[in-house]
N, CA, C and O atoms as a GROMACS GRO file, in nm:
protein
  476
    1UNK      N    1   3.001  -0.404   1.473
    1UNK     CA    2   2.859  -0.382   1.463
    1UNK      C    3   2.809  -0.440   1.331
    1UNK      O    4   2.879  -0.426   1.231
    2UNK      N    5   2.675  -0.514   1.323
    2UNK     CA    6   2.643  -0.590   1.194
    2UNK      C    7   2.587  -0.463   1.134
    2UNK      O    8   2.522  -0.378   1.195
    3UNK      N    9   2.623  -0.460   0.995
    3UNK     CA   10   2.580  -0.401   0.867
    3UNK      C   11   2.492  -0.401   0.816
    3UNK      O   12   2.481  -0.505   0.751
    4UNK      N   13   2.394  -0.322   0.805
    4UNK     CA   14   2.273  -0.365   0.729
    4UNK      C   15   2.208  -0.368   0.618
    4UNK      O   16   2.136  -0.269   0.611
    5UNK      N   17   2.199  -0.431   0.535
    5UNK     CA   18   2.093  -0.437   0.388
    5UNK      C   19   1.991  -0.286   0.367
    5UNK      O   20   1.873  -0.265   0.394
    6UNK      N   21   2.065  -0.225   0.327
    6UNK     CA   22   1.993  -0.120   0.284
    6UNK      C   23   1.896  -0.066   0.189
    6UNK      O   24   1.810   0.019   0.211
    7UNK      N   25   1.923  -0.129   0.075
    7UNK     CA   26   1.880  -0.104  -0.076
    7UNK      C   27   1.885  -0.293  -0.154
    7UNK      O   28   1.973  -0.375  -0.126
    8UNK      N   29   1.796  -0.313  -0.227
    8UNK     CA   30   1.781  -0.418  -0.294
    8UNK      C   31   1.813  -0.365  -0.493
    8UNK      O   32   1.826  -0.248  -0.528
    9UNK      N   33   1.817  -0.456  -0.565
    9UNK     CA   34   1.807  -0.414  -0.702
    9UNK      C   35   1.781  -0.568  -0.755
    9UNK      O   36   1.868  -0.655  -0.743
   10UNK      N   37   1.654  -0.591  -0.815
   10UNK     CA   38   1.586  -0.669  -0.885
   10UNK      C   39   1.586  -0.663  -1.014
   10UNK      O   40   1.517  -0.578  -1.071
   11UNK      N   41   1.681  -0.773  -1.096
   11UNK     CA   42   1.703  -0.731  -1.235
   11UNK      C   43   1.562  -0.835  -1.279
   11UNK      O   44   1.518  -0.936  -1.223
   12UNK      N   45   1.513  -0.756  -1.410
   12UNK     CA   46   1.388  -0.735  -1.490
   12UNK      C   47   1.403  -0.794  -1.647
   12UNK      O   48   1.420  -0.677  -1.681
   13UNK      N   49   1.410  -0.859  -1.761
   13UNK     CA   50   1.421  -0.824  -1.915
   13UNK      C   51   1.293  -0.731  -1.934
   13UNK      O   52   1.283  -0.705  -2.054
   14UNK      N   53   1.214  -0.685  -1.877
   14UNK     CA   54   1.084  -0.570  -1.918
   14UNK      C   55   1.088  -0.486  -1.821
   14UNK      O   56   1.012  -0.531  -1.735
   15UNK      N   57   1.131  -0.393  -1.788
   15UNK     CA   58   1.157  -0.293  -1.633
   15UNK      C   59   1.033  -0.249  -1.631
   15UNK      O   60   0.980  -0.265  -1.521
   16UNK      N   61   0.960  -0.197  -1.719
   16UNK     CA   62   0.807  -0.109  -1.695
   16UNK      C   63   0.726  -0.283  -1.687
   16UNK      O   64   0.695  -0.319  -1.574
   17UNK      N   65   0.707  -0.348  -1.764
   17UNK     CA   66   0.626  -0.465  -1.706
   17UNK      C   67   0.664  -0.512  -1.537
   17UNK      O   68   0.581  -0.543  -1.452
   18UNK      N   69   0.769  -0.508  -1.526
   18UNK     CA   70   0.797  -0.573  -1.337
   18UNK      C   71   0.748  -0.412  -1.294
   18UNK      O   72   0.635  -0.413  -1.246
   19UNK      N   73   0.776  -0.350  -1.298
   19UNK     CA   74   0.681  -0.190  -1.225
   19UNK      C   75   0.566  -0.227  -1.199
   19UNK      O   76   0.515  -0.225  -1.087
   20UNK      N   77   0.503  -0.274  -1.323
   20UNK     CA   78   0.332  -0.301  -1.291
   20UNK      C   79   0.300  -0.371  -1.198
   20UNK      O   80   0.214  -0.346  -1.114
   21UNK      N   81   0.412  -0.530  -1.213
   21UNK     CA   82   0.372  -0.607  -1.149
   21UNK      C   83   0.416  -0.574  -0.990
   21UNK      O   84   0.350  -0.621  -0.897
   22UNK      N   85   0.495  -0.517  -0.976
   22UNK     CA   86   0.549  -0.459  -0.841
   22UNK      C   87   0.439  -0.389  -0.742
   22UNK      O   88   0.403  -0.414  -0.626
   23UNK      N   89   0.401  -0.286  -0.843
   23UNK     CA   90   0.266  -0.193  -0.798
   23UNK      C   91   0.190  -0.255  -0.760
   23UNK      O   92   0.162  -0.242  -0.641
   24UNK      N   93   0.117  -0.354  -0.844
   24UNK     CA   94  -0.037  -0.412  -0.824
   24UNK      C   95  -0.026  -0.499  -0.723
   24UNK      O   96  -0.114  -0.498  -0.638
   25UNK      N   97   0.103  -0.609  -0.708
   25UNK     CA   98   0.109  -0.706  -0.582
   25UNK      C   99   0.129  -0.653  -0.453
   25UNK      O  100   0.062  -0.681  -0.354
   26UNK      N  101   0.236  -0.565  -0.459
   26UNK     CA  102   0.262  -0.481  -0.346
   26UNK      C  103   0.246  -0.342  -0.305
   26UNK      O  104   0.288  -0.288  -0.202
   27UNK      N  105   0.172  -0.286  -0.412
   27UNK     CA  106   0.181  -0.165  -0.371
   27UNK      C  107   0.280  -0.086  -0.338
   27UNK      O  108   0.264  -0.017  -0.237
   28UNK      N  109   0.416  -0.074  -0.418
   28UNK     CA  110   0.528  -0.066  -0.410
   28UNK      C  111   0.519   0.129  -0.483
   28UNK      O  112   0.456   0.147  -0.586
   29UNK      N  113   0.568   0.214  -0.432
   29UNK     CA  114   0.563   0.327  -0.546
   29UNK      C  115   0.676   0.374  -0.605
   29UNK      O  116   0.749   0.445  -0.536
   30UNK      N  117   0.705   0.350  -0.716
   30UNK     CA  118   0.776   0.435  -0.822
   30UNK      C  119   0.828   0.548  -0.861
   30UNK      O  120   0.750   0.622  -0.922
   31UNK      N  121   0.964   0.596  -0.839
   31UNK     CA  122   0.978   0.731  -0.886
   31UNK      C  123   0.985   0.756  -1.044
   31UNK      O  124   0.986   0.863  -1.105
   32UNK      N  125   0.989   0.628  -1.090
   32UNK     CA  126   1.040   0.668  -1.215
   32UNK      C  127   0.949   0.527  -1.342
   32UNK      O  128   1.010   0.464  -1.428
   33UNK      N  129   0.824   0.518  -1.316
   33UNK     CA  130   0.751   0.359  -1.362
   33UNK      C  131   0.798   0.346  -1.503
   33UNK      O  132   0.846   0.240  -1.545
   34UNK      N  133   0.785   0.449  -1.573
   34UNK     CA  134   0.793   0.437  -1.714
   34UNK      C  135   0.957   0.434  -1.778
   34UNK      O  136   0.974   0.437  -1.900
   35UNK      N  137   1.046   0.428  -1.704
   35UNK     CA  138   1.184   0.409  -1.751
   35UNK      C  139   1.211   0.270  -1.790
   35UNK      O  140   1.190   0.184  -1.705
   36UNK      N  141   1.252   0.238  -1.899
   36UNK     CA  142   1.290   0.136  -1.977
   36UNK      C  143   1.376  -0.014  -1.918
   36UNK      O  144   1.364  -0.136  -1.931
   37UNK      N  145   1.499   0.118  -1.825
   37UNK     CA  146   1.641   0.048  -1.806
   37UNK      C  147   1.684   0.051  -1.660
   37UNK      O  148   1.765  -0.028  -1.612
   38UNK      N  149   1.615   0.160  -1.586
   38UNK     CA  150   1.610   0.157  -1.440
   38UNK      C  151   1.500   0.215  -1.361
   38UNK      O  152   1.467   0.330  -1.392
   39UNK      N  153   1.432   0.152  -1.257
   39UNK     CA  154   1.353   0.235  -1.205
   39UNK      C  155   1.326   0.201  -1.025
   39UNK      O  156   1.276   0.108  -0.962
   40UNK      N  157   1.390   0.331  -0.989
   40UNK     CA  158   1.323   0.303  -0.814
   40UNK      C  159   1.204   0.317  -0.761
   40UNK      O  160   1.107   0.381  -0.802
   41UNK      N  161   1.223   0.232  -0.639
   41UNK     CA  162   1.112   0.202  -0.578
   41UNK      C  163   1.162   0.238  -0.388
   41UNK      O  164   1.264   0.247  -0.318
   42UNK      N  165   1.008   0.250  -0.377
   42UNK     CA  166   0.989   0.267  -0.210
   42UNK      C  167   0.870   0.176  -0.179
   42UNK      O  168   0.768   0.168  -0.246
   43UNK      N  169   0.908   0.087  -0.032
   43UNK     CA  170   0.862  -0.032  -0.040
   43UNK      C  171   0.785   0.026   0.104
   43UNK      O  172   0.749  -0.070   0.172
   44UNK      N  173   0.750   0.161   0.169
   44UNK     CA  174   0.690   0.160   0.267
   44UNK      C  175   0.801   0.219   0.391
   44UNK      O  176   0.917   0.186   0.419
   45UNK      N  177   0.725   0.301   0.439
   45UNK     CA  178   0.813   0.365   0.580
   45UNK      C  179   0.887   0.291   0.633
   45UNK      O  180   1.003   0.328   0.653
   46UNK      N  181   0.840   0.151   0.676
   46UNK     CA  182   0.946   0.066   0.768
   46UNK      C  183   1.033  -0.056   0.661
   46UNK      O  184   1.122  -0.135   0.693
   47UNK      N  185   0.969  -0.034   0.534
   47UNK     CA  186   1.080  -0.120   0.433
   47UNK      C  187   1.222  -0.059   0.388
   47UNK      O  188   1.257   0.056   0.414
   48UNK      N  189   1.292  -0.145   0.322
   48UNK     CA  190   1.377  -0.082   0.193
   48UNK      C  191   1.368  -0.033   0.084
   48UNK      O  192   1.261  -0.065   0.032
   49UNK      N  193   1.423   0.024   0.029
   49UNK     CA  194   1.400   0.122  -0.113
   49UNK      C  195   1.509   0.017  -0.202
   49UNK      O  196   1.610  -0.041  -0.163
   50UNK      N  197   1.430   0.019  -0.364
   50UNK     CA  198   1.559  -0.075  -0.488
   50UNK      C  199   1.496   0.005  -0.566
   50UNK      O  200   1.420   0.101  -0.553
   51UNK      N  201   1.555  -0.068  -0.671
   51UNK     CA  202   1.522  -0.071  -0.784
   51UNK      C  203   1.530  -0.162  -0.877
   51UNK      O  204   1.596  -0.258  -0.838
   52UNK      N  205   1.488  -0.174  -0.990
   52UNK     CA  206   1.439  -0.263  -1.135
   52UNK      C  207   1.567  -0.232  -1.170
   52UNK      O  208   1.611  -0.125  -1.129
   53UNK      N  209   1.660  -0.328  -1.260
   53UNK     CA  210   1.716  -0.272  -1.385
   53UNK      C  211   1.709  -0.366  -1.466
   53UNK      O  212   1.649  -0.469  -1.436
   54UNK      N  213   1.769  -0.349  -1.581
   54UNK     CA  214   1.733  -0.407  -1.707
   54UNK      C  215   1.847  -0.501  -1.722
   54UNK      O  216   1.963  -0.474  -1.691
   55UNK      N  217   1.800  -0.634  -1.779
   55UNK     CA  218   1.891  -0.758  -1.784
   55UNK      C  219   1.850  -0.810  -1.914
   55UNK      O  220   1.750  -0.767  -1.971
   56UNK      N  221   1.917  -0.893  -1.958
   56UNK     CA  222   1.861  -0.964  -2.104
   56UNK      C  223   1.800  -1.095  -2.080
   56UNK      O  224   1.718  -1.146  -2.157
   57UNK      N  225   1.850  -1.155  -1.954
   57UNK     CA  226   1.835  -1.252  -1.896
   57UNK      C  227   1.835  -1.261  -1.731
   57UNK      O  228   1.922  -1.207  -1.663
   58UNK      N  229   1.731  -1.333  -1.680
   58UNK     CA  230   1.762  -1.340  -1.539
   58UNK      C  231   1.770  -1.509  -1.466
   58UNK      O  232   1.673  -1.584  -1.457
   59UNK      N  233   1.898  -1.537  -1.423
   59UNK     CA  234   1.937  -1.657  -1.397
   59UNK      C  235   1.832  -1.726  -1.334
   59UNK      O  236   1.738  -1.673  -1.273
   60UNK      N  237   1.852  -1.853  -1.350
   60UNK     CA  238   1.738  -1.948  -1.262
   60UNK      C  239   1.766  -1.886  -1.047
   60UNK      O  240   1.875  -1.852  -1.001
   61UNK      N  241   1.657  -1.891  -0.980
   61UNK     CA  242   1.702  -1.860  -0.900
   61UNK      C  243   1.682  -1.679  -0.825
   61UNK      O  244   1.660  -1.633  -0.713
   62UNK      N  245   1.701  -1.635  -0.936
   62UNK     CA  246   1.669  -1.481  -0.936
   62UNK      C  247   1.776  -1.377  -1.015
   62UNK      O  248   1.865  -1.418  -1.089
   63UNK      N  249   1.758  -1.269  -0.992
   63UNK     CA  250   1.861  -1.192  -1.054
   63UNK      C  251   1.853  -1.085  -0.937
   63UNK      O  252   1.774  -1.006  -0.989
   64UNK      N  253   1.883  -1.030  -0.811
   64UNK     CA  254   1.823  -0.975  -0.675
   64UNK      C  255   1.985  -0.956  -0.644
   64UNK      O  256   2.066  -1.048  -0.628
   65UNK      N  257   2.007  -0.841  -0.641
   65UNK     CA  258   2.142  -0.798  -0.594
   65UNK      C  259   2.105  -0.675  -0.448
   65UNK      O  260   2.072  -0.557  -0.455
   66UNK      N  261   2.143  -0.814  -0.253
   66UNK     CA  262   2.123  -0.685  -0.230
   66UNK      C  263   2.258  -0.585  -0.161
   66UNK      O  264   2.366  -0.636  -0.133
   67UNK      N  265   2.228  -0.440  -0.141
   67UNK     CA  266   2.284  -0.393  -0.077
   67UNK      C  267   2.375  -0.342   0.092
   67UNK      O  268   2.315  -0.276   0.177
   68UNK      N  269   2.470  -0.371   0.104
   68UNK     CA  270   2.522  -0.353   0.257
   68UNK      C  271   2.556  -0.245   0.247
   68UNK      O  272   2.629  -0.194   0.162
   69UNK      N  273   2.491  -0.188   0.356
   69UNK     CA  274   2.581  -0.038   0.450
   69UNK      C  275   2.698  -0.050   0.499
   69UNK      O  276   2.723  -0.128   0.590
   70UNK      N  277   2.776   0.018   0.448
   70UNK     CA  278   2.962  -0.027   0.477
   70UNK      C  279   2.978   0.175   0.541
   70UNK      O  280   2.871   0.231   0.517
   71UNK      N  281   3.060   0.250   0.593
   71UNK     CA  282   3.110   0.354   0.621
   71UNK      C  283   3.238   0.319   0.540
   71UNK      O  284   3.247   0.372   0.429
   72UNK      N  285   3.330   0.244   0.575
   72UNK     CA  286   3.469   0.186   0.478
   72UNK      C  287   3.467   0.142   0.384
   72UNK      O  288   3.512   0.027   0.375
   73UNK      N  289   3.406   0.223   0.248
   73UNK     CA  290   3.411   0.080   0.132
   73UNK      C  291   3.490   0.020   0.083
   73UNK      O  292   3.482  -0.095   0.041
   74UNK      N  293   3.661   0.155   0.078
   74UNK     CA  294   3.767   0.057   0.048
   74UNK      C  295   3.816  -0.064   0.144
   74UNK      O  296   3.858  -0.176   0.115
   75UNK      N  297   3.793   0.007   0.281
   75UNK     CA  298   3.812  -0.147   0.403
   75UNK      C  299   3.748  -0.271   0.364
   75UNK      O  300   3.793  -0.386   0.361
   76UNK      N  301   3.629  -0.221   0.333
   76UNK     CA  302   3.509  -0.348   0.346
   76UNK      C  303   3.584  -0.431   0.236
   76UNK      O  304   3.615  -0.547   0.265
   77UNK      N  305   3.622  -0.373   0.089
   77UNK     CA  306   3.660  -0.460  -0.046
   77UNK      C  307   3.770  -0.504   0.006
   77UNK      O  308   3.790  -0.623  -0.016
   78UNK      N  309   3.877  -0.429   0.092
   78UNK     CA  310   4.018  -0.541   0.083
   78UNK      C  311   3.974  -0.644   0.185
   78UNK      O  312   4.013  -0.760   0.175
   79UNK      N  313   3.903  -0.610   0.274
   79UNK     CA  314   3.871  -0.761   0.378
   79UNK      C  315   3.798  -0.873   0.252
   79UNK      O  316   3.835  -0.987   0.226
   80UNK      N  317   3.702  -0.809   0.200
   80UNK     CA  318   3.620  -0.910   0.078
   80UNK      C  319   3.754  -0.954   0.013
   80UNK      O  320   3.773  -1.068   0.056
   81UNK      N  321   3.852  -0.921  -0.066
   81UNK     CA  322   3.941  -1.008  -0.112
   81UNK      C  323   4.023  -1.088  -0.007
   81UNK      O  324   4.057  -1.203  -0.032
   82UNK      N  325   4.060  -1.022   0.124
   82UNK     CA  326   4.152  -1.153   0.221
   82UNK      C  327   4.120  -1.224   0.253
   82UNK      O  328   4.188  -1.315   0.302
   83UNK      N  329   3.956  -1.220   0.240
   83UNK     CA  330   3.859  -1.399   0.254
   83UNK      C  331   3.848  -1.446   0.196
   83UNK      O  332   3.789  -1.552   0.220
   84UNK      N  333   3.891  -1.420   0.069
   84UNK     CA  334   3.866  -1.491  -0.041
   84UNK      C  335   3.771  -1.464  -0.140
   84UNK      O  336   3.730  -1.551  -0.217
   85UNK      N  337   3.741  -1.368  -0.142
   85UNK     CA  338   3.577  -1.299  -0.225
   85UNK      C  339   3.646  -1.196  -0.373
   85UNK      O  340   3.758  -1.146  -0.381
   86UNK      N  341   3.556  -1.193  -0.455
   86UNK     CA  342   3.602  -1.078  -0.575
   86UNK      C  343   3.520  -1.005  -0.580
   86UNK      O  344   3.399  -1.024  -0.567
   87UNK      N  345   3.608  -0.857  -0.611
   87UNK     CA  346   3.556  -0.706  -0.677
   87UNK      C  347   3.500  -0.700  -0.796
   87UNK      O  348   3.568  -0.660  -0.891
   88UNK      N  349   3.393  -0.730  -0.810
   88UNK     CA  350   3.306  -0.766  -0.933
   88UNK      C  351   3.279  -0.598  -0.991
   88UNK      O  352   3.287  -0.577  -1.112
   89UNK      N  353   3.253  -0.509  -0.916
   89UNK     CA  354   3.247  -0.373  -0.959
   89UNK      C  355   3.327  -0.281  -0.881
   89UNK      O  356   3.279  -0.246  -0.773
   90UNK      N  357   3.436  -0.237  -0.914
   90UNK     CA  358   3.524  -0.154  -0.819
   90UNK      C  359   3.430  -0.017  -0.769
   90UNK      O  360   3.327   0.012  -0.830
   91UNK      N  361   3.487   0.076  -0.635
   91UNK     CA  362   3.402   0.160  -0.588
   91UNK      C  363   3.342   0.302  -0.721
   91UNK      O  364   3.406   0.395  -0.769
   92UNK      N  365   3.235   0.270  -0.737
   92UNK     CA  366   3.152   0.416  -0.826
   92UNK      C  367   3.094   0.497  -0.769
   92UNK      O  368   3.048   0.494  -0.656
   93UNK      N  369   3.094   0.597  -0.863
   93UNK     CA  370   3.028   0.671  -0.781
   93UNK      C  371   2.852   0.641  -0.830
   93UNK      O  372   2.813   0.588  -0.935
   94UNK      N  373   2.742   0.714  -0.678
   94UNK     CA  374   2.572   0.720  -0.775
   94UNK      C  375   2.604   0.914  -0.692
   94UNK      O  376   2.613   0.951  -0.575
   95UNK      N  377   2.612   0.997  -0.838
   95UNK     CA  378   2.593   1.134  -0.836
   95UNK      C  379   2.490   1.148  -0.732
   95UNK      O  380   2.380   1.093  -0.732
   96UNK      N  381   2.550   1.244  -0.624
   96UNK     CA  382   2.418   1.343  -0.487
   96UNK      C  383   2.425   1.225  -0.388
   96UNK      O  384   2.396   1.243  -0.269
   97UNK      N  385   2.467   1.093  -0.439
   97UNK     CA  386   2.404   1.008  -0.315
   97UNK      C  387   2.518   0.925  -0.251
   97UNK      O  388   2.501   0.903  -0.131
   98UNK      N  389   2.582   0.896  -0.282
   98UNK     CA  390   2.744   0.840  -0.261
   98UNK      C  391   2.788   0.732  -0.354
   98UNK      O  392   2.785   0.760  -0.474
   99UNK      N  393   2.839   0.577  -0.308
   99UNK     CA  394   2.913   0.525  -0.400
   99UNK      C  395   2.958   0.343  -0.349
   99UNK      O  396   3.000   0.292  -0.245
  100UNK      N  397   2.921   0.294  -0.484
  100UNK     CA  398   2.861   0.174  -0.460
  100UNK      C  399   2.965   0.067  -0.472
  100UNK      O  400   3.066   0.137  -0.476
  101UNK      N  401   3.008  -0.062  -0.482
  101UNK     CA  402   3.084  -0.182  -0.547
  101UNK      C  403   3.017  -0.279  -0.515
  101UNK      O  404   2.958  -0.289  -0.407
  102UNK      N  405   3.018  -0.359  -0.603
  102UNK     CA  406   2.952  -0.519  -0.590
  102UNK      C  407   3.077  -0.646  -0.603
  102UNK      O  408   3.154  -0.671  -0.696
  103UNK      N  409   3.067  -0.687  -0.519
  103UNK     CA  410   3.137  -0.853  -0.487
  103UNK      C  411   3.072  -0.984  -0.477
  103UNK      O  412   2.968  -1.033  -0.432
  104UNK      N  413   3.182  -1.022  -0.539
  104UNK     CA  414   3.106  -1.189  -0.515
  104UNK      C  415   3.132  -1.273  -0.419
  104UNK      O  416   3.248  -1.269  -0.380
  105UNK      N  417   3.030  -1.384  -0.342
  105UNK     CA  418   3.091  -1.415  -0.244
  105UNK      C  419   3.206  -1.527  -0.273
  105UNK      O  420   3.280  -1.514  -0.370
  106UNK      N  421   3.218  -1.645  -0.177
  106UNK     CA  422   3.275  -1.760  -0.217
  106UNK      C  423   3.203  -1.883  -0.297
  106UNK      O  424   3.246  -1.986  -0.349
  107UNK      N  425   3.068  -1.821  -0.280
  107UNK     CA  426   2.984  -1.922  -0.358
  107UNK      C  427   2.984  -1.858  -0.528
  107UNK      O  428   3.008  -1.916  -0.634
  108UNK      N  429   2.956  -1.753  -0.507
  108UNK     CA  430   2.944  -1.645  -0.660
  108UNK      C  431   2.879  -1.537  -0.646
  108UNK      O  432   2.891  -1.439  -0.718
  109UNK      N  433   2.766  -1.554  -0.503
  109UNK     CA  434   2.674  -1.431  -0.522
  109UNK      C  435   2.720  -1.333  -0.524
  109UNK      O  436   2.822  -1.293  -0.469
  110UNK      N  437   2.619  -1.259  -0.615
  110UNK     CA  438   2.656  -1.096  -0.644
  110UNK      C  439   2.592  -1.034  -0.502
  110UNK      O  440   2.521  -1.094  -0.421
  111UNK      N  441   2.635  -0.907  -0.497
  111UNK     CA  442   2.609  -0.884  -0.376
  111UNK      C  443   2.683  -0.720  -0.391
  111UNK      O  444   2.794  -0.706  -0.442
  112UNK      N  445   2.626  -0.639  -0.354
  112UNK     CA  446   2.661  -0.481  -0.328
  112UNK      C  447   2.662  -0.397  -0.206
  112UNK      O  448   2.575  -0.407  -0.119
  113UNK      N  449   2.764  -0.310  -0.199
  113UNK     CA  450   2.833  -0.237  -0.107
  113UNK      C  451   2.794  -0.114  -0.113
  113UNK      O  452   2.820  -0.062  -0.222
  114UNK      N  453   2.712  -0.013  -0.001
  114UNK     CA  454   2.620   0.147  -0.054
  114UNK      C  455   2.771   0.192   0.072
  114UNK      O  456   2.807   0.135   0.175
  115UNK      N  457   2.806   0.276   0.024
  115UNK     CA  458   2.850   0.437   0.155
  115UNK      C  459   2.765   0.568   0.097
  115UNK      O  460   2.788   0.596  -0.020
  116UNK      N  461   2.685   0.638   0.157
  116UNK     CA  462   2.654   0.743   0.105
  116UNK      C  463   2.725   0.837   0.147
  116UNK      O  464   2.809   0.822   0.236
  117UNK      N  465   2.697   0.970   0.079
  117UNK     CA  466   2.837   1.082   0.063
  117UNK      C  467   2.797   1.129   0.215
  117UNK      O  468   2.710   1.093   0.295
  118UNK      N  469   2.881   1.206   0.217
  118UNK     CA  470   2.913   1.273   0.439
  118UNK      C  471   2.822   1.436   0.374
  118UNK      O  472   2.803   1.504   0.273
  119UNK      N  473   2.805   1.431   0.453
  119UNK     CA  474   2.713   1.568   0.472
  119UNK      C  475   2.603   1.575   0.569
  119UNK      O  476   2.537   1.678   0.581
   0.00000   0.00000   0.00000
């Protein structure tokens, strides 16, 4: 069954300046506008939810890391290495909500892995 893009994360060097600009173009709402270093967003009933975080730099191209819905995250990472791909962030936890890893593909893209916790 295909996996789906769940969550986006749009890296920022000004996190409250891209808030603004987020808000005013899209009408995007904020749980958190005034945070420095991270801040989520809800993009609308039938969109995805991200967030901003803070970068010093954002590559030509973008800085847009998005998220796949995996149930297996350790499955999903050892298939990502037998194709040839790297564990750029091994599995973490996000406290209340479950637990994330980011890989790169064969080209380089970054790219992240959500399971949320069972309950």
């Amino acid at each position: 069954m295909p996996q789906p893009i769940v969550y986006i994360e749009i890296g920022a060097v000004d996190v409250v300046r891209a808030t603004v600009f987020y808000m005013r173009v899209f009408d995007w709402q904020f749980a958190d506008a005034n945070n420095t270093t991270y801040s989520t967003f809800s993009s609308g009933d039938s969109g995805i939810g991200g967030g901003i975080y803070k970068t010093d730099t954002v590559k030509p191209g973008g800085g847009m890391v998005p998220y796949i819905y995996v149930e297996d995250l350790e499955g999903c990472c050892a298939r990502i290495r037998e194709e040839g791909g790297r564990i750029a962030v091994a599995k973490s936890a996000i406290p209340g909500t479950g637990w994330y890893a980011h890989f790169n593909d064969l080209d380089g893209n970054l790219l992240g892995l959500f399971k949320p916790d069972a309950g």
